[in-house]
N, CA, C and O of each residue as an XYZ file, in Angstrom:
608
protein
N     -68.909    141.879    123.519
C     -67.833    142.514    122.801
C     -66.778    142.975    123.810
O     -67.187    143.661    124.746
N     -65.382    142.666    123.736
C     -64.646    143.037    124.598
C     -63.962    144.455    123.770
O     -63.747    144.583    122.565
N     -63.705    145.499    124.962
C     -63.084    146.879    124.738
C     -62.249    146.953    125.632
O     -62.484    146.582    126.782
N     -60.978    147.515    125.193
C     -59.435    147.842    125.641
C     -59.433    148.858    126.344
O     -59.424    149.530    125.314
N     -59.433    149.992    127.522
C     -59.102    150.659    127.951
C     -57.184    151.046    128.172
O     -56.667    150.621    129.205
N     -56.407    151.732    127.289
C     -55.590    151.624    127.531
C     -54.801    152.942    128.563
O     -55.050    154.112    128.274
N     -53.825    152.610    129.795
C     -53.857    153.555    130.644
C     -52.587    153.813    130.831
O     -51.839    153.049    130.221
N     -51.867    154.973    131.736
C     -50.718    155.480    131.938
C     -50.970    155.436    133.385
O     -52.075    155.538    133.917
N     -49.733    155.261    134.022
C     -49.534    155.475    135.419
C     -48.596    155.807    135.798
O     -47.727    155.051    135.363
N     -47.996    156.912    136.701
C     -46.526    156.910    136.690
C     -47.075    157.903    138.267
O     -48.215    158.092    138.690
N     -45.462    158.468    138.932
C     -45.646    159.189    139.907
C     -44.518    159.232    140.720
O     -44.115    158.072    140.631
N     -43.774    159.800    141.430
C     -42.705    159.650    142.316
C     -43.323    159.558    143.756
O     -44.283    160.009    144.383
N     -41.937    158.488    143.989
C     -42.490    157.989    145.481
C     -41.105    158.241    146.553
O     -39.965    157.990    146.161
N     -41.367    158.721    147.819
C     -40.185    158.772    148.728
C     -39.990    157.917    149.937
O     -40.725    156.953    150.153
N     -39.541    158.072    150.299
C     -38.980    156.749    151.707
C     -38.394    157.776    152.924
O     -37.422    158.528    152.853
N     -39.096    157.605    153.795
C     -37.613    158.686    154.776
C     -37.814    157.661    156.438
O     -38.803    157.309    157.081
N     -36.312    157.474    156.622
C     -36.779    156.515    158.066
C     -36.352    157.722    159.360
O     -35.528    158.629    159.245
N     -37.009    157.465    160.311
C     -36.781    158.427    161.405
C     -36.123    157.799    162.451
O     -35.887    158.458    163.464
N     -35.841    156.828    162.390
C     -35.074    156.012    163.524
C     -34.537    154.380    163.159
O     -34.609    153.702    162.134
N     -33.992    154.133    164.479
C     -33.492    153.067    164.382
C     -34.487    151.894    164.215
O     -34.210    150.957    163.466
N     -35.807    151.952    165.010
C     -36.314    150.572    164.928
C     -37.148    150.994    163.215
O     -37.511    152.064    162.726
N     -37.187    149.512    162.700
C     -38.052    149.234    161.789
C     -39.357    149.605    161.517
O     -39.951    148.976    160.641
N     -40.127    150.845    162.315
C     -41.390    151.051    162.032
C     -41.248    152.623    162.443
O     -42.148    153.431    162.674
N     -40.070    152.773    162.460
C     -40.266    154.566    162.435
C     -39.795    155.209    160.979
O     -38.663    155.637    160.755
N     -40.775    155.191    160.137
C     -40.452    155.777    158.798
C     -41.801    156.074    158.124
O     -42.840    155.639    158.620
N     -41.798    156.856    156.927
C     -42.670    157.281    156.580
C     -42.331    157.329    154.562
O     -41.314    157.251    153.872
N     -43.866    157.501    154.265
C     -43.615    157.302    152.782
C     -44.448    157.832    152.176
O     -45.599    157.675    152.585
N     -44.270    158.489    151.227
C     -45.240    158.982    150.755
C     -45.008    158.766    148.513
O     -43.976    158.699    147.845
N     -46.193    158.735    148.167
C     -46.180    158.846    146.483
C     -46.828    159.845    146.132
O     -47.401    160.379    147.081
N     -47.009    160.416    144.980
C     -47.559    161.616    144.088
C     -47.878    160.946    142.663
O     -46.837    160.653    142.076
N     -48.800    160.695    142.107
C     -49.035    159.658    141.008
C     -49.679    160.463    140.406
O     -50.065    161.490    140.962
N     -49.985    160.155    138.958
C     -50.999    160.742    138.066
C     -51.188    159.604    136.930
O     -50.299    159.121    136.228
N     -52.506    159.311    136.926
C     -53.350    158.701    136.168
C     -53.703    159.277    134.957
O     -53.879    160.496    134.955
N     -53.908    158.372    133.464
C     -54.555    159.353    132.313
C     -55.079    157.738    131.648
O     -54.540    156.640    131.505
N     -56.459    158.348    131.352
C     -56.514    157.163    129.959
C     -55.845    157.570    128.901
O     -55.674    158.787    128.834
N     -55.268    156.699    127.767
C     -54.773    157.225    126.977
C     -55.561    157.020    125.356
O     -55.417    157.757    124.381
N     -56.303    155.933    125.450
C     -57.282    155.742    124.505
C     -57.885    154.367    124.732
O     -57.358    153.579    125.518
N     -59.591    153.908    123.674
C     -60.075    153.148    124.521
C     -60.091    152.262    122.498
O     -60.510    152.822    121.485
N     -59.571    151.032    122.581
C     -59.609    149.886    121.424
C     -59.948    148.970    121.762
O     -60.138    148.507    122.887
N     -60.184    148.199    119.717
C     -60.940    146.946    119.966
C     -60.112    146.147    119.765
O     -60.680    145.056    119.703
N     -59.076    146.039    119.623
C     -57.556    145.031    120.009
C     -56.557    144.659    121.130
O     -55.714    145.400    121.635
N     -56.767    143.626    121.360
C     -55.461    144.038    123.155
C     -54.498    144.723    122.444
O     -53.960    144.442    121.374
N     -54.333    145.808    123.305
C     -53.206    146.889    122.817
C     -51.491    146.107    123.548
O     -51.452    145.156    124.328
N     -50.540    146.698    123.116
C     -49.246    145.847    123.256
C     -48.806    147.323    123.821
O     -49.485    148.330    123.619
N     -47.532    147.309    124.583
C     -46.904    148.143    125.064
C     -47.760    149.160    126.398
O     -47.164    150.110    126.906
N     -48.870    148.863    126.728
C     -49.643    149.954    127.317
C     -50.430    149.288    128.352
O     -51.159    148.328    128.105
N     -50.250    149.908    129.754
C     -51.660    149.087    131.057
C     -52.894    149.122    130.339
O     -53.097    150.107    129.629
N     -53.700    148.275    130.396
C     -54.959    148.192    129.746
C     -55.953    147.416    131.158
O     -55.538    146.711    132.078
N     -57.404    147.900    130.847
C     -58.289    146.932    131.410
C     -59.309    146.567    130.627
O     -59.948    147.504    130.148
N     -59.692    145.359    130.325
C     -60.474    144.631    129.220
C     -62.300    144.789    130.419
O     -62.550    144.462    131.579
N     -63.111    145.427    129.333
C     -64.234    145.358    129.781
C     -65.095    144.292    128.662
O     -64.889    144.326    127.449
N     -65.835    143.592    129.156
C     -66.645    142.890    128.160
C     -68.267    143.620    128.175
O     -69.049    143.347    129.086
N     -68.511    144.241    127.438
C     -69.834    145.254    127.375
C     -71.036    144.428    126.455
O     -70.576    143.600    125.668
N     -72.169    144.543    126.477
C     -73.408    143.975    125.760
C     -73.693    145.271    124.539
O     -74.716    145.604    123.942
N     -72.554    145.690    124.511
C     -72.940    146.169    122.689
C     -72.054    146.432    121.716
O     -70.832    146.446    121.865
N     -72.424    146.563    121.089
C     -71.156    146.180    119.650
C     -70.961    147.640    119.031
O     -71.867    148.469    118.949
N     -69.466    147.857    118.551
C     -69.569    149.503    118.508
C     -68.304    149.222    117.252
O     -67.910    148.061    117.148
N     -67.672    150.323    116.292
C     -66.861    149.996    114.966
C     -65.698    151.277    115.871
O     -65.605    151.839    116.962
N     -65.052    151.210    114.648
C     -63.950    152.134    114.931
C     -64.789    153.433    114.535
O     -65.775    153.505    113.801
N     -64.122    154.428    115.224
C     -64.183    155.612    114.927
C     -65.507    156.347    115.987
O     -65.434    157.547    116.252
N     -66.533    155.598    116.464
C     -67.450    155.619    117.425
C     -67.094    156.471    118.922
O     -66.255    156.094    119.740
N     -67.870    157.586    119.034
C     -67.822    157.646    120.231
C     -68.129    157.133    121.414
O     -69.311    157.075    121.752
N     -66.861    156.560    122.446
C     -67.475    155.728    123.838
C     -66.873    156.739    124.808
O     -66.082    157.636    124.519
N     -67.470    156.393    126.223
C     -67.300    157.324    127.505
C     -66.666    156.260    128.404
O     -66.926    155.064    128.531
N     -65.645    157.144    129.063
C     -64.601    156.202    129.613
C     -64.827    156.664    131.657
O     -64.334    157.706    132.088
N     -65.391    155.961    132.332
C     -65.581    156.469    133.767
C     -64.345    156.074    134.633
O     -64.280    154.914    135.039
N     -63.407    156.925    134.926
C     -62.407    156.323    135.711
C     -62.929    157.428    137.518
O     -63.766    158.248    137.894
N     -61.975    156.816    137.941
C     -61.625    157.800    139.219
C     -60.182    157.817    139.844
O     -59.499    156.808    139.669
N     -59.755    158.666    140.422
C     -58.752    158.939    140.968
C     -58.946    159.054    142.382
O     -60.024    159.415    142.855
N     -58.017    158.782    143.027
C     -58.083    158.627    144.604
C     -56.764    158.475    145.650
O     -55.589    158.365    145.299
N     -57.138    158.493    146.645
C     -55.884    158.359    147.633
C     -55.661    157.183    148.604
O     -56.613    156.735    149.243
N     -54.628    156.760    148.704
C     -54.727    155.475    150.010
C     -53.654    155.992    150.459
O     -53.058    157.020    150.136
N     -53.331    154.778    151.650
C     -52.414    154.465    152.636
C     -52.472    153.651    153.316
O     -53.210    152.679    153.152
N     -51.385    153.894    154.676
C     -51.366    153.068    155.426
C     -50.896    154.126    156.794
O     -50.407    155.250    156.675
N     -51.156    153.512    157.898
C     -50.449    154.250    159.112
C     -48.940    154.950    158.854
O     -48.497    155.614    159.791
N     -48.189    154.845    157.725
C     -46.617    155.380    157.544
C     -46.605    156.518    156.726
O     -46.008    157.592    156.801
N     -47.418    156.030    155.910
C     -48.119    157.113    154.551
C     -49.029    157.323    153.850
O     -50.149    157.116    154.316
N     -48.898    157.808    152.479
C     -50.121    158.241    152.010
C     -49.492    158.286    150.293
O     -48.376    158.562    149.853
N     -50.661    157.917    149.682
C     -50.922    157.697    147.833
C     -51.871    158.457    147.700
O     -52.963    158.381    148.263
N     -51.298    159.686    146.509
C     -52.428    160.439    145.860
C     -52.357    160.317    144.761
O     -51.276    159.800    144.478
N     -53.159    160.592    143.618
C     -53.012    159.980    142.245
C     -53.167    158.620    141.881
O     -52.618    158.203    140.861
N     -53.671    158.077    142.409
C     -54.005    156.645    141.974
C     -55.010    156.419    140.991
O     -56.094    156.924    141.282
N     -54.959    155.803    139.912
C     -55.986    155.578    139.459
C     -56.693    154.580    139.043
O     -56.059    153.526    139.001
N     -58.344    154.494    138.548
C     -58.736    153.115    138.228
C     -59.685    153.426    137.025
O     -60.389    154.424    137.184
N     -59.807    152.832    136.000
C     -60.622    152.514    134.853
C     -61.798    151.998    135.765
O     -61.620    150.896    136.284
N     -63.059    152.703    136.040
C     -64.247    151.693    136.009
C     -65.198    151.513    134.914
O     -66.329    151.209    135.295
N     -65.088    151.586    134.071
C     -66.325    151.445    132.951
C     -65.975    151.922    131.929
O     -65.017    152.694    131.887
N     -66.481    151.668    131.152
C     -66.759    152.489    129.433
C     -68.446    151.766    129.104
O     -68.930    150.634    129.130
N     -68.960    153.220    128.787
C     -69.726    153.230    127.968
C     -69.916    153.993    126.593
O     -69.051    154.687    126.058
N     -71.406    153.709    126.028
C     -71.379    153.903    124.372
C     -72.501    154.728    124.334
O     -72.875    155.419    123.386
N     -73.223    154.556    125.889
C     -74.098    156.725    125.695
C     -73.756    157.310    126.352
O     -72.959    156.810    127.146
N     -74.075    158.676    126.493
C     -73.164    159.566    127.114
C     -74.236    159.934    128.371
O     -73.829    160.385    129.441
N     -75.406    159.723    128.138
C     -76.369    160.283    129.366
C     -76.364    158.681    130.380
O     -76.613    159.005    131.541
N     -76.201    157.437    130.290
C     -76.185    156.286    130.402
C     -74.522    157.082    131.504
O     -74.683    157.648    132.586
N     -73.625    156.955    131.072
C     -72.463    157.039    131.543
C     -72.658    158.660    132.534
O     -71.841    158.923    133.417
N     -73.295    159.175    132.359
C     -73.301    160.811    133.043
C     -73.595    160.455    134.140
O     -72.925    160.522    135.170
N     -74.767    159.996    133.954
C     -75.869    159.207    135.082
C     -74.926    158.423    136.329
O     -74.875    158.651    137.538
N     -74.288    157.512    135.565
C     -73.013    156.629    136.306
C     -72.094    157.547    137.332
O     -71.874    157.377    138.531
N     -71.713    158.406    136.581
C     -70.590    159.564    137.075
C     -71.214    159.788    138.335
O     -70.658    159.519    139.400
N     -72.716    160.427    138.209
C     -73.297    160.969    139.297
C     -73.707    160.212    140.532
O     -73.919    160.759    141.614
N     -73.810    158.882    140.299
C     -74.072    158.187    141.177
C     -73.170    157.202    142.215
O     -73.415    156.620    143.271
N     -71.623    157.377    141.055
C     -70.484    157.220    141.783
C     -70.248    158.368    142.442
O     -69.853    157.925    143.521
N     -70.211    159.837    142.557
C     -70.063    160.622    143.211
C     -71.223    160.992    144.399
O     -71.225    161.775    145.349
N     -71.925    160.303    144.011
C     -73.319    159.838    145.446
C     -72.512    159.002    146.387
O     -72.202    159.330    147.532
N     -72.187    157.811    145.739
C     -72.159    156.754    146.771
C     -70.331    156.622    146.774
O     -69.704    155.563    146.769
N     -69.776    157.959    146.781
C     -67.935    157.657    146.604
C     -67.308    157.150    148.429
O     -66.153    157.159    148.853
N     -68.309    156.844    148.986
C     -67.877    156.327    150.038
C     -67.979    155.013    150.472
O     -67.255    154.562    151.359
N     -69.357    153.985    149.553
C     -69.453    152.753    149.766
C     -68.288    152.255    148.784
O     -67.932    152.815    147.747
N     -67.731    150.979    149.391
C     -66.898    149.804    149.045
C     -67.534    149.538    147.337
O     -66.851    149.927    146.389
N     -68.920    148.828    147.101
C     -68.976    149.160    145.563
C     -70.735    149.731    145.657
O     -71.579    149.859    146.544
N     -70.625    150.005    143.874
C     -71.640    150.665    143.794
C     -72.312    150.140    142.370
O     -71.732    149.715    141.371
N     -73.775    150.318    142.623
C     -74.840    149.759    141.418
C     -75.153    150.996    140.557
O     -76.040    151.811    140.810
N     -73.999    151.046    139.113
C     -74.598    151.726    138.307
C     -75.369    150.720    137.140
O     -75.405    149.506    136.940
N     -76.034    152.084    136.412
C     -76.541    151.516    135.212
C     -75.107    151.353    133.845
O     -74.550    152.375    133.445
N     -74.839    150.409    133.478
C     -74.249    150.208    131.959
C     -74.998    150.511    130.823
O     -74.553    151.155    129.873
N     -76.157    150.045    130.904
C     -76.788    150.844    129.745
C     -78.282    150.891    129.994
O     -78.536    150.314    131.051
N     -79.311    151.352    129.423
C     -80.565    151.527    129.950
C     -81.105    150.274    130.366
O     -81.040    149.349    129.556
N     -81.543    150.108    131.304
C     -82.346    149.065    132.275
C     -81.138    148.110    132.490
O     -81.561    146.980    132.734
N     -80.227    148.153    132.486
C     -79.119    147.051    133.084
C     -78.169    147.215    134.115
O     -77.171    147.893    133.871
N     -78.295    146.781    135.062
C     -77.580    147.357    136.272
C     -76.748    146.516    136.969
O     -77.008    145.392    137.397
N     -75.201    147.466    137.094
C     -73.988    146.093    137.208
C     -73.386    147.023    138.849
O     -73.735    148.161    139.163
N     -72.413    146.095    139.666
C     -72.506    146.466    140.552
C     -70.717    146.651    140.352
O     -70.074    145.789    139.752
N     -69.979    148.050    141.022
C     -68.394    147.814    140.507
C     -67.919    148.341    142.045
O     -68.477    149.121    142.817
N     -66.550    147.526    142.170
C     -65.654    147.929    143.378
C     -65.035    149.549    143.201
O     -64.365    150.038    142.292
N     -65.625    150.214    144.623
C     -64.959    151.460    144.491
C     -63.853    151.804    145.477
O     -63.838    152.019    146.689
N     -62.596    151.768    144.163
C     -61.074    152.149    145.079
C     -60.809    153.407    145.470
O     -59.674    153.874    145.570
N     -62.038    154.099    145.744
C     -61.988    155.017    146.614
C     -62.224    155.210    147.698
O     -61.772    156.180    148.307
N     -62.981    154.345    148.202
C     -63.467    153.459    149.454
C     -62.705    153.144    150.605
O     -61.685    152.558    150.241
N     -62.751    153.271    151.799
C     -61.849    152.558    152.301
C     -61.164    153.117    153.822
O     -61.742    154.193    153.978
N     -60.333    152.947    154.880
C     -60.013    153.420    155.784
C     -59.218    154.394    155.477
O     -59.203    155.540    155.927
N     -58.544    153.895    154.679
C     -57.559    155.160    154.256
C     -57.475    155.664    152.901
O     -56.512    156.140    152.299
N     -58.677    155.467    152.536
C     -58.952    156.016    150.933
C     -59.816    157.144    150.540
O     -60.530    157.731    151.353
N     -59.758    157.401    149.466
C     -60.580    158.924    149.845
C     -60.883    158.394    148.177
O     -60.290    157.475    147.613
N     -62.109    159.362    147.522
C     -61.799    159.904    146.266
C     -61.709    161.203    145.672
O     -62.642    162.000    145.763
N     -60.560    161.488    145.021
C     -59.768    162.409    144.428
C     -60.940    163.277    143.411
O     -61.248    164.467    143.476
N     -61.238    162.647    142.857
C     -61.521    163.035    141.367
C     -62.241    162.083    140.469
O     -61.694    160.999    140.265
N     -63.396    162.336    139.902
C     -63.936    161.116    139.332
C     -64.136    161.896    137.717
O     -63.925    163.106    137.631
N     -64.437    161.315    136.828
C     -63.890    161.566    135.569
C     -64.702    160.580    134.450
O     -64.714    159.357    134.311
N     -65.423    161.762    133.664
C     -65.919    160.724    132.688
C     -65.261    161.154    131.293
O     -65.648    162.249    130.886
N     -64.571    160.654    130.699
C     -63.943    161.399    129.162
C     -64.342    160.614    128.022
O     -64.765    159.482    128.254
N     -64.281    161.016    126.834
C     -64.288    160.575    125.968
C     -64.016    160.301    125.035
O     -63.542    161.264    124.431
N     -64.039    159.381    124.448
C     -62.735    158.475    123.264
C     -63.285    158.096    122.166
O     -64.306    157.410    122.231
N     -62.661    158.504    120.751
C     -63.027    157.974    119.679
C     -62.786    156.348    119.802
O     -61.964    156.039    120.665
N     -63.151    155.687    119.353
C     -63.026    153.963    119.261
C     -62.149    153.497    118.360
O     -62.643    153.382    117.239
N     -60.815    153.132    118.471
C     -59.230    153.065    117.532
C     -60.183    151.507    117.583
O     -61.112    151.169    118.317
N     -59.409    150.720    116.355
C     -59.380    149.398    116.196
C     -58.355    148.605    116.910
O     -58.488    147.486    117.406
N     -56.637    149.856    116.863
C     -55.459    149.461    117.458
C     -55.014    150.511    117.619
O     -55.139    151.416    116.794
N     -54.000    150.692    119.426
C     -54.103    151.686    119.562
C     -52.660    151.773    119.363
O     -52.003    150.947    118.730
N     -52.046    153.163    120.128
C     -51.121    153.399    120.023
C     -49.928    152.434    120.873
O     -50.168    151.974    121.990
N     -48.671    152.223    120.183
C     -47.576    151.136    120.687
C     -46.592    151.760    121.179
O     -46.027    152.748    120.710
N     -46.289    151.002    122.462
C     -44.706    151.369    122.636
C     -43.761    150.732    122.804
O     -43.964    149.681    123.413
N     -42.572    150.973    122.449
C     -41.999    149.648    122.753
C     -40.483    150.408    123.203
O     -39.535    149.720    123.581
């Protein structure tokens, strides 16, 4: 069954150069991440990430949405507020479990949670990294829209 995660991203970003040659400058962003709801229709107007899950769920259902927030860069600057959809699930101790074990392992590249009892999937963590950190990890939860909200 495929499920819609639909997301917001926004944030201001600056530029400042300190000199003449081409590598004396610096940059920095301020971002903020939100899910905004999780459907069973590709949603139109909205960032989405399509998960394909092994269970079947109706509208109106409660699912758990695991994102994280985090920071990168590079030698010039630095990104805070970044965010990433990793998962949705459809129990809440199944997904808790997840939370906790991404906040175990928020330093390996990816990590083996459980999706649902006895099934174990392995996901890239963009918190990871030389110049990455993680911010904030986040499990929320979403009634199940059929179609979500549009913008146009």
């Amino acid at each position: 069954m495929k499920i819609y995660v639909n997301y917001e991203e926004y944030g201001e970003s600056s530029h400042e150069s300190h000199g003449d040659s081409e590598w004396d400058y610096s940059w920095s962003y301020d971002g903020s991440f939100n899910v905004a709801g999780v459907v069973l229709e590709k949603p139109e107007g909205f960032s989405y990430e399509t998960f394909n899950v092994n269970w079947e769920a109706s509208p109106g259902e409660e699912v758990y949405v695991l994102t994280t927030i985090y920071s990168t860069g590079d030698s010039f600057g630095h990104a805070s507020g970044k965010g990433e959809v990793l998962w949705v699930f459809k129990d809440f101790d199944v997904a808790k479990n997840a939370a906790k074990r991404l906040r175990e392992q928020e330093d390996e590249y990816s990590v083996k949670i459980e999706d649902e009892p006895g099934q174990t999937i392995q996901l890239s963590n963009p918190g990871s990294g030389y110049f990455e950190s993680v911010e904030e990890i986040r499990l929320e939860s979403f009634k199940l829209g059929k179609v979500g909200v549009m913008k146009f």
